[in-house]
C-alpha positions as CSV (number, residue, x, y, z in Angstrom):
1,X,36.5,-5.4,-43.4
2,X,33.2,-5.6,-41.9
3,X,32.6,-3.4,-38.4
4,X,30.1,-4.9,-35.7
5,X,28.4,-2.6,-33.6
6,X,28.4,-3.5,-30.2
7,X,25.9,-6.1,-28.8
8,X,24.0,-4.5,-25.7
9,X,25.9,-6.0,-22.2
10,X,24.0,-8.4,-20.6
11,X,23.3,-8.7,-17.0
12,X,25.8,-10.6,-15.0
13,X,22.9,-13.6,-15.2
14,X,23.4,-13.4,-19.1
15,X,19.8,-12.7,-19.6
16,X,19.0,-9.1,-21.1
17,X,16.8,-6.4,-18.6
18,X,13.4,-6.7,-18.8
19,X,10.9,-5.0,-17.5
20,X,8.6,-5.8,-15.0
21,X,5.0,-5.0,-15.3
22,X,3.5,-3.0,-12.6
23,X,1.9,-5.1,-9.8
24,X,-1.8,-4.8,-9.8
25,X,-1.7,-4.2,-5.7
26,X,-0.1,-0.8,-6.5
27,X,-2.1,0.6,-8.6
28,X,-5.1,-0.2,-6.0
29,X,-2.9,1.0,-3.1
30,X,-2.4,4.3,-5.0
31,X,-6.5,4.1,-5.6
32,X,-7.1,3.4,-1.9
33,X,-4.8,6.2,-1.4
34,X,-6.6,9.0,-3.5
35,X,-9.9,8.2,-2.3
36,X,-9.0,8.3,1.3
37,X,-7.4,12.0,0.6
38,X,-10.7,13.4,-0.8
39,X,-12.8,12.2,1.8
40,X,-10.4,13.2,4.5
41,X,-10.4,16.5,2.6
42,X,-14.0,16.9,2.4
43,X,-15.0,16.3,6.3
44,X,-12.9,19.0,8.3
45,X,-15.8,19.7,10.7
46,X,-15.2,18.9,14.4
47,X,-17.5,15.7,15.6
48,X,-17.4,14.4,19.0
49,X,-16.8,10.6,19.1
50,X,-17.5,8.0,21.9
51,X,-15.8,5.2,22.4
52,X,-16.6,3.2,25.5
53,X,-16.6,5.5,27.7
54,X,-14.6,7.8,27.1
55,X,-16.1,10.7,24.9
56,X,-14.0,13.2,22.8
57,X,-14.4,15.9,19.9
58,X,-11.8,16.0,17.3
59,X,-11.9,16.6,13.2
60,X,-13.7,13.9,11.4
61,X,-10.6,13.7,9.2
62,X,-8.7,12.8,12.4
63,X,-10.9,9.9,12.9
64,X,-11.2,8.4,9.6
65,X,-7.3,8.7,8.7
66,X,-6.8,6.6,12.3
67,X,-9.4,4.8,10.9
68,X,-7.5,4.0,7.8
69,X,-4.1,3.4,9.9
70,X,-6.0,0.9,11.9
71,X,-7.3,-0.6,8.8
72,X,-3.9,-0.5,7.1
73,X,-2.3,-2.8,10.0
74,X,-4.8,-5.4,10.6
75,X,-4.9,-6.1,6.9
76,X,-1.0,-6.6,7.3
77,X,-1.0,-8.4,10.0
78,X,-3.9,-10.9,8.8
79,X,-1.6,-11.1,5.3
80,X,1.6,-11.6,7.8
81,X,-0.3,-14.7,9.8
82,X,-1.3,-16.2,6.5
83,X,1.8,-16.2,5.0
84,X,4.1,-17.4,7.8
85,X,1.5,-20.1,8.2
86,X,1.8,-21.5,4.7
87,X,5.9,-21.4,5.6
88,X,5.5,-23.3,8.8
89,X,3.2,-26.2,6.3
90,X,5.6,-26.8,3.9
């Protein structure tokens, strides 16, 4: 009488889970993401800023985190136009 020990269930696609190795855009995300924190932390003095014409003083780190949010959304929004473009050619 010989006793099996039982097989490891497979996933409803019949293939076993693997894993999935960690895309390299998060790991410079969380990079980005670091560096932006010290160098926000390290400018906390008050600046005044001029844009056109309009002239106001505010916390450096106020400036370069809108800065970074600015950044942030063109970058997505350049990624966005290039993508639906390749859609729209195929």
């Amino acid at each position: 009488m010989s006793t099996q020990s039982p097989s490891p269930s497979p996933r409803p696609g019949g293939t076993p889970a693997e894993k999935k190795p960690i895309p390299w855009r998060l790991y410079a995300g969380l990079v980005v993401v670091v560096v932006a924190l010290v160098i926000i932390l390290q400018n906390t003095q008050a600046a005044t800023f001029e844009v056109l014409a309009w002239s106001f003083e505010t916390p450096t780190w106020v400036m370069l985190l809108i800065t970074l949010a600015l950044g942030v959304v063109i970058g997505w929004l350049l990624h966005y136009r290039r993508t639906s473009r390749k859609r729209k050619g195929k």
